[in-house]
N, CA, C and O atoms as a MOPAC input file, in Angstrom:
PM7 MOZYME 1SCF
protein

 N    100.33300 1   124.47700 1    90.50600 1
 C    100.27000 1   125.49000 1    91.54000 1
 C     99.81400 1   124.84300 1    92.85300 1
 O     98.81900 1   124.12100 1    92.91300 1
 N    100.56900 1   125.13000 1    93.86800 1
 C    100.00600 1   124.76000 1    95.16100 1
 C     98.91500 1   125.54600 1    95.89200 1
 O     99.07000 1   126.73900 1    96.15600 1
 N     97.66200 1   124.77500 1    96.26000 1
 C     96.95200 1   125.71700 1    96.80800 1
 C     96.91700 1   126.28500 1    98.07800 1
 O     97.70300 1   125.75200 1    98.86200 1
 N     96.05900 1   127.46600 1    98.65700 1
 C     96.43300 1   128.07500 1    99.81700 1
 C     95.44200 1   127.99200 1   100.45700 1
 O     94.40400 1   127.86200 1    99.80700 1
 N     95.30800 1   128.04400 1   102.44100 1
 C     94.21000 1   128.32400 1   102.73700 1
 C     94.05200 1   129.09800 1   103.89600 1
 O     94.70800 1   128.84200 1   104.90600 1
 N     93.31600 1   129.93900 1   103.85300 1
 C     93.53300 1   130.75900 1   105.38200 1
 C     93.40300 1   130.28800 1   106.41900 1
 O     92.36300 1   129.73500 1   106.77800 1
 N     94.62300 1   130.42900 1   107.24800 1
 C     94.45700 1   129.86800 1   108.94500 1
 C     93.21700 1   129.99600 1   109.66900 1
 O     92.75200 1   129.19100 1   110.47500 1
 N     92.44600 1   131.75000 1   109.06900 1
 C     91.15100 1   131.72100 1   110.01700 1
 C     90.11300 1   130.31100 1   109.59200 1
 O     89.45200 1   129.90800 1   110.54900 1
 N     89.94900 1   129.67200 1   108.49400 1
 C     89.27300 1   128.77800 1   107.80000 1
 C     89.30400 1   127.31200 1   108.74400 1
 O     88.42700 1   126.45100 1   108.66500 1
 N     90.43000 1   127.24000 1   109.58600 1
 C     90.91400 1   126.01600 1   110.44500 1
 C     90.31200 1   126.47900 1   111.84200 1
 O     90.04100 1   127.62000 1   112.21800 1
 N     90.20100 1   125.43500 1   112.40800 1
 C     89.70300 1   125.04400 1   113.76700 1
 C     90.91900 1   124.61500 1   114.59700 1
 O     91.63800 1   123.83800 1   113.96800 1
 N     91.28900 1   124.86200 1   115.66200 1
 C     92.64300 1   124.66800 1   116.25200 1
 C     92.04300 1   124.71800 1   117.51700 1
 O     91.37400 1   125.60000 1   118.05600 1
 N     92.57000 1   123.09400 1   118.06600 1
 C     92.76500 1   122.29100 1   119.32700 1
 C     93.56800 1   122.14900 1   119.90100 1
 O     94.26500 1   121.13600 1   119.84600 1
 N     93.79700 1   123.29700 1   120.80500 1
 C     95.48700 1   123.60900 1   121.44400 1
 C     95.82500 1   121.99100 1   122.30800 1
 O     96.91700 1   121.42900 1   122.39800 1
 N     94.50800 1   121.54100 1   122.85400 1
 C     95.22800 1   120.39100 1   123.59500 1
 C     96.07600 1   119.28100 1   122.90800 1
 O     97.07300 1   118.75500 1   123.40200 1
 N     95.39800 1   118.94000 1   121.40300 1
 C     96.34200 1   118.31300 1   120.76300 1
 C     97.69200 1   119.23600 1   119.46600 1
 O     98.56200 1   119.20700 1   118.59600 1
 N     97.04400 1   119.73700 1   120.14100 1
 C     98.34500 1   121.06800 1   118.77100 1
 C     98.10000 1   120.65500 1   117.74800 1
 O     98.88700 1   119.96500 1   117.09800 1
 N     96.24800 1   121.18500 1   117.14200 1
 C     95.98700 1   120.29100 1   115.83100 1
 C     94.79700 1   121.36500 1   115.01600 1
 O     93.72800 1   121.74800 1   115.49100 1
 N     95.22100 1   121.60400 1   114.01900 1
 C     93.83600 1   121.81600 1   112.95900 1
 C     93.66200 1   121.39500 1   112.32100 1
 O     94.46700 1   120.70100 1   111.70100 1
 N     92.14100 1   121.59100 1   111.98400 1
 C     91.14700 1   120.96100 1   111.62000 1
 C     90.14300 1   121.78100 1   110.20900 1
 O     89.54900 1   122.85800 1   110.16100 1
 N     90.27900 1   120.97200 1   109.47500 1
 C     89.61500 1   121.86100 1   108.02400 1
 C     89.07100 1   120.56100 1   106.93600 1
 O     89.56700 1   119.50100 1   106.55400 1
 N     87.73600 1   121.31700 1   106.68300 1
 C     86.68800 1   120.55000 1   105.91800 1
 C     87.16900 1   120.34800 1   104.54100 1
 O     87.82700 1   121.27000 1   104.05800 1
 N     86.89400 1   119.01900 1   103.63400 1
 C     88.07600 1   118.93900 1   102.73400 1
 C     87.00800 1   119.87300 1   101.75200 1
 O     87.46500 1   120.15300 1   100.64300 1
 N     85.81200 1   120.30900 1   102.02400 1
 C     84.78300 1   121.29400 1   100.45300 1
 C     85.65900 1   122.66600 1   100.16600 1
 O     85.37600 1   123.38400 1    99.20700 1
 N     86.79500 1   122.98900 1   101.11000 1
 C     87.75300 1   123.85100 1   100.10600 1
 C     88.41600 1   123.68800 1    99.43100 1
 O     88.42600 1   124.64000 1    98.65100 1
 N     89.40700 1   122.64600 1    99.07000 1
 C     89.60700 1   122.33300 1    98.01700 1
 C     90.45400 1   120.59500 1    98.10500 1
 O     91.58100 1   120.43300 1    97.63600 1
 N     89.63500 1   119.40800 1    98.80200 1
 C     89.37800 1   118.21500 1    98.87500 1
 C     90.73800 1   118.08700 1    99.67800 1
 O     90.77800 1   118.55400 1   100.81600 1
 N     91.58700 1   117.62100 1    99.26200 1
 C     92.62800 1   116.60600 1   100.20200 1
 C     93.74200 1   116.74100 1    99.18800 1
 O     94.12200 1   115.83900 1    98.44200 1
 N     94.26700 1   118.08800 1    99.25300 1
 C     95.66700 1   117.78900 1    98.19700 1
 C     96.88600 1   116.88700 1    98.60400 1
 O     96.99100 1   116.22400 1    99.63600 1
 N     97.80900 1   117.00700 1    97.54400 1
 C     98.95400 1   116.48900 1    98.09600 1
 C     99.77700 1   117.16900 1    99.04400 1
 O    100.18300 1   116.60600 1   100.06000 1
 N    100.09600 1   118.60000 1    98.70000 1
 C    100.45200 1   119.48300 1    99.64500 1
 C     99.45900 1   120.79900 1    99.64200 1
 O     98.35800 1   120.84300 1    99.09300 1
 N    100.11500 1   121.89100 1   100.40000 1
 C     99.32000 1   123.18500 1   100.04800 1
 C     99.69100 1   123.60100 1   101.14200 1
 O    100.13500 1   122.81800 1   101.98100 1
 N     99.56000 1   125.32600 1   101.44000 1
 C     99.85000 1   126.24100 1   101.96100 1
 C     98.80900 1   126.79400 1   103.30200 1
 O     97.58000 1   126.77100 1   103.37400 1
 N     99.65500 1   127.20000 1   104.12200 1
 C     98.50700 1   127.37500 1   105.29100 1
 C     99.19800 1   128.73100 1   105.46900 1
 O    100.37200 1   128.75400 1   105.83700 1
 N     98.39900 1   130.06900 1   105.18100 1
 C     98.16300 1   131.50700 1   105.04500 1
 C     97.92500 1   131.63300 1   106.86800 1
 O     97.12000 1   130.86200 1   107.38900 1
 N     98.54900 1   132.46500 1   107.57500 1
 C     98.45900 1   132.98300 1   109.09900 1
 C     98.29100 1   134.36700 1   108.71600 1
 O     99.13400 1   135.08700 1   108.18100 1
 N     96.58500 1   134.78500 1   109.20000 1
 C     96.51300 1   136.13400 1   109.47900 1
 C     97.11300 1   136.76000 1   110.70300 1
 O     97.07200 1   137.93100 1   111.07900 1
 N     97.54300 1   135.95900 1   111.10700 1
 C     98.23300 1   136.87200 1   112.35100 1
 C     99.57500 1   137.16700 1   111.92700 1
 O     99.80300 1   138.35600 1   111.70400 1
 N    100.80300 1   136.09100 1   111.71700 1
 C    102.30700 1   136.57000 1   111.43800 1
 C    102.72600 1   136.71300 1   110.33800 1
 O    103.89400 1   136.90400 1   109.99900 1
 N    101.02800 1   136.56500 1   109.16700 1
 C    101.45700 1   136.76100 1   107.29100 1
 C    102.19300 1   135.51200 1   106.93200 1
 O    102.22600 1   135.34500 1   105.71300 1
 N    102.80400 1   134.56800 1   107.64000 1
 C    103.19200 1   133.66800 1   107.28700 1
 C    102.22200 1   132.69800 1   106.28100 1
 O    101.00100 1   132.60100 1   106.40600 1
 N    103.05700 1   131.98900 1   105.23500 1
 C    102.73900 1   130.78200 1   104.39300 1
 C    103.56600 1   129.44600 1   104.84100 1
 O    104.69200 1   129.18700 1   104.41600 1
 N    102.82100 1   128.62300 1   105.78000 1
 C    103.52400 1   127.48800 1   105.90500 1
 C    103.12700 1   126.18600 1   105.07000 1
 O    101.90400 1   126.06200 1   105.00500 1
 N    103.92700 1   125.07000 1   104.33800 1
 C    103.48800 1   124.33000 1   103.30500 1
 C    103.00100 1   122.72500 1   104.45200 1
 O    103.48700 1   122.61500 1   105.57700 1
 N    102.45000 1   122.13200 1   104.12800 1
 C    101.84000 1   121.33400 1   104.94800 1
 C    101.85500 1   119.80600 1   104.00400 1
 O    101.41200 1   119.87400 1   102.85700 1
 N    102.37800 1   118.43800 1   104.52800 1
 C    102.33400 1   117.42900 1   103.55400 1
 C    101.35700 1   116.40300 1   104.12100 1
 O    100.59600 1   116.64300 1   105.05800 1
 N    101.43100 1   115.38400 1   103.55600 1
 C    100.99500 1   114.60300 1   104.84100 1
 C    101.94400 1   113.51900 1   105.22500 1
 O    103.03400 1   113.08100 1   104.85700 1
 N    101.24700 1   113.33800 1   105.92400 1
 C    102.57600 1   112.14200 1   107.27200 1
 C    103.16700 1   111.24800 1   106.61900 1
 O    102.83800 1   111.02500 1   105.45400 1
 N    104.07800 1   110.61200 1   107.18500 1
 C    104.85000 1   109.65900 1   106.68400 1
 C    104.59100 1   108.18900 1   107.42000 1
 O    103.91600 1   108.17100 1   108.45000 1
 N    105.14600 1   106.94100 1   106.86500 1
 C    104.54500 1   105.70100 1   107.65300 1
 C    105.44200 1   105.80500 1   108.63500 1
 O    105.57000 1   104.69900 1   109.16000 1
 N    106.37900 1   106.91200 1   109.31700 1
 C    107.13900 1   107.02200 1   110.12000 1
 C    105.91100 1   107.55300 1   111.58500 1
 O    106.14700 1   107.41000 1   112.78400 1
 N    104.83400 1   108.06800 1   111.05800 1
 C    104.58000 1   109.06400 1   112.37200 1
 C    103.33500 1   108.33000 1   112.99800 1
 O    102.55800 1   107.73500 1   112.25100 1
 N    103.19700 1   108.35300 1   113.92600 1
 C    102.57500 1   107.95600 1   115.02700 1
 C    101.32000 1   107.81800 1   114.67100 1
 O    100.65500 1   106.80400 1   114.88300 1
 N    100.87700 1   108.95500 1   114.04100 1
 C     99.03800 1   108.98200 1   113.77600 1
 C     98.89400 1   108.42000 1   112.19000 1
 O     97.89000 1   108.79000 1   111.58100 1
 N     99.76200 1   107.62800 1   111.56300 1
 C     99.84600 1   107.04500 1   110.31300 1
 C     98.46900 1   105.89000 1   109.95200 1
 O     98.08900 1   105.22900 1   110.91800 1
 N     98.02000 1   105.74600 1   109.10900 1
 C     96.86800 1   104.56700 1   108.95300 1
 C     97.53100 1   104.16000 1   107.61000 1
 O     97.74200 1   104.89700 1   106.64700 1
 N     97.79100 1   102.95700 1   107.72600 1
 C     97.74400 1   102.15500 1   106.39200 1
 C     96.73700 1   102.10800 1   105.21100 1
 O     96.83200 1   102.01600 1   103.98700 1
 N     95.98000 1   102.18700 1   105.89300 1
 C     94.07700 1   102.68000 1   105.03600 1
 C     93.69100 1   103.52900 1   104.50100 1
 O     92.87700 1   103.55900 1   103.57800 1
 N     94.47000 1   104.71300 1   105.24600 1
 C     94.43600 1   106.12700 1   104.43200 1
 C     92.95100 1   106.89500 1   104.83100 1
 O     92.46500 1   107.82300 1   104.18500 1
 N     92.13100 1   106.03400 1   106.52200 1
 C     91.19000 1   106.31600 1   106.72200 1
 C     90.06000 1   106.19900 1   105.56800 1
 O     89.05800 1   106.91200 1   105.51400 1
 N     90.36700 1   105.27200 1   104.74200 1
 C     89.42200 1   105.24800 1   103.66000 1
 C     88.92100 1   106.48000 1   102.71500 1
 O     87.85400 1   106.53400 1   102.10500 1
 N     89.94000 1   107.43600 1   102.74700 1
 C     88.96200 1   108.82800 1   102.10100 1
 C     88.47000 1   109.48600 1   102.68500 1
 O     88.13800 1   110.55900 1   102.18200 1
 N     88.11700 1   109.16800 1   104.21900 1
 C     87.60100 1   110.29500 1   104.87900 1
 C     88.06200 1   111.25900 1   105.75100 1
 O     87.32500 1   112.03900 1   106.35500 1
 N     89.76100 1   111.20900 1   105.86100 1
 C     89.88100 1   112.12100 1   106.33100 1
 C     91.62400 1   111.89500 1   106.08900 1
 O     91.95900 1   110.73500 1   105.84600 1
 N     92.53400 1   112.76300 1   106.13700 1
 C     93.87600 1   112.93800 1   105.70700 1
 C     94.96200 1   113.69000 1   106.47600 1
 O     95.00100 1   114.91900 1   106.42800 1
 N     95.91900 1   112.92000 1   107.24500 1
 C     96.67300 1   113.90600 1   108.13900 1
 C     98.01000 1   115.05500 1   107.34500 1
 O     98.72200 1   115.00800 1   106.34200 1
 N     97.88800 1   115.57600 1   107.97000 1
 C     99.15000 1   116.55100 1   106.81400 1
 C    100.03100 1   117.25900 1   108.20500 1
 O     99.22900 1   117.71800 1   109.01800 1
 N    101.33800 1   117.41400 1   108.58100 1
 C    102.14700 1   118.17800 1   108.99200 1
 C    102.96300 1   118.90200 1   108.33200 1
 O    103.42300 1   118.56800 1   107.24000 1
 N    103.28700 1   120.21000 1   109.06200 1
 C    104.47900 1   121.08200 1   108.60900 1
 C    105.68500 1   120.74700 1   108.29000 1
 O    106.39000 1   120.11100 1   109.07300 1
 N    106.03100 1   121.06500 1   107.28600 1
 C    107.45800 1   120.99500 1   106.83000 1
 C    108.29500 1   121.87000 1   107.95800 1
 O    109.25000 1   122.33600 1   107.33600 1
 N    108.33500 1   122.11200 1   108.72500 1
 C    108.90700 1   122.71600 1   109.27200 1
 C    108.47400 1   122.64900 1   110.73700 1
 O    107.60200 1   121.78100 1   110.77000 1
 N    108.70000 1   123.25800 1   112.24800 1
 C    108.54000 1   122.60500 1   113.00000 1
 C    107.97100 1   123.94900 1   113.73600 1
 O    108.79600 1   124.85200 1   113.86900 1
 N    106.72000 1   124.16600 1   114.20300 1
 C    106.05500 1   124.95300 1   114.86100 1
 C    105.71900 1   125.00500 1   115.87600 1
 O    105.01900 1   124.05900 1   116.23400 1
 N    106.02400 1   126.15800 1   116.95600 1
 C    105.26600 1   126.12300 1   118.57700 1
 C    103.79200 1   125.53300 1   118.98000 1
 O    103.61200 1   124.97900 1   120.06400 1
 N    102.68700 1   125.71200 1   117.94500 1
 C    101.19100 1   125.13300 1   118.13200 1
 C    101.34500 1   124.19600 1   117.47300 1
 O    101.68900 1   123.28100 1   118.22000 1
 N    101.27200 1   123.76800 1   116.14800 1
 C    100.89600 1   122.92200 1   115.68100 1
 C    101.49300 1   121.72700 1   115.08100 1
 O    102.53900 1   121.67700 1   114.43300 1
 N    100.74900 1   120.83500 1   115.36000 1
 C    101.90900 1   119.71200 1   115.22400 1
 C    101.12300 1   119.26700 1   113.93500 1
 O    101.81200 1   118.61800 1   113.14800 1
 N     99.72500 1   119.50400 1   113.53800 1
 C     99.47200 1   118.45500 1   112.65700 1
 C     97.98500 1   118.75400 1   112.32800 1
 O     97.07700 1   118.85400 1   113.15400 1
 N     97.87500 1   118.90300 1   110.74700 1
 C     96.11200 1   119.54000 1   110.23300 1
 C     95.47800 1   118.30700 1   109.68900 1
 O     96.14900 1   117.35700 1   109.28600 1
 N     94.14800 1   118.33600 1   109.68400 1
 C     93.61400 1   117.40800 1   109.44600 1
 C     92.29400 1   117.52700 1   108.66800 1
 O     91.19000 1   117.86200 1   109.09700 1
 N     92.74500 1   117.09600 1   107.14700 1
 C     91.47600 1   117.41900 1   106.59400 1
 C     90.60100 1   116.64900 1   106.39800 1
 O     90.95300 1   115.61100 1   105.83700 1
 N     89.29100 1   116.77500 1   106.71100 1
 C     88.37200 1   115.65000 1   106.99900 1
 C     86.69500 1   115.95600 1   105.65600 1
 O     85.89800 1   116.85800 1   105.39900 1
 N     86.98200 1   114.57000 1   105.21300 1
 C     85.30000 1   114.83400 1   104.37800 1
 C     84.23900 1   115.31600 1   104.91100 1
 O     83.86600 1   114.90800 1   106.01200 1
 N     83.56300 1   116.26900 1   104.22500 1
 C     82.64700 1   116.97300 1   104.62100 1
 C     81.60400 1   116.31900 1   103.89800 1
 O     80.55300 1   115.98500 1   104.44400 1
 N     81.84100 1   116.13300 1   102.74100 1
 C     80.75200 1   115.67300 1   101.40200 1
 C     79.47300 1   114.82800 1   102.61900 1
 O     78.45000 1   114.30700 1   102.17500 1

């Protein structure tokens, strides 16, 4: 099952068209769902490819994980879940 998480739960930085979410909801999946209380939408979110710009070979060591939309959105270009532990 893929998990879900509510948009209100994210932090969103219009200057970089980016949210931001602590990985203690449910760590750093492979994919998962981003729930919009505003348009009811479920958008699925992966993470980047060694194609994209903000890519690390390192994988930031565990502490933090970029993921974009499968699909291509007016705000957001790109969530970022970061260790909280």
């Amino acid at each position: 099952m893929i998990p879900t998480v509510n948009l209100e739960l994210c932090e969103y930085t219009a200057e970089f068209r980016k949210l931001s979410l602590a990985s203690e909801y449910f760590g750093m999946p492979r994919e998962f769902y981003v729930h919009s209380h505003h348009t009811d939408r479920k958008i699925l979110f992966r993470p980047i490819q060694e194609n994209h710009p903000k890519f690390d070979y390192d994988q930031w060591d565990g502490e933090q994980q970029i993921y974009e939309p499968i699909e291509r959105l007016k705000n957001v270009e790109i969530l970022v879940i970061y260790n909280q532990y």
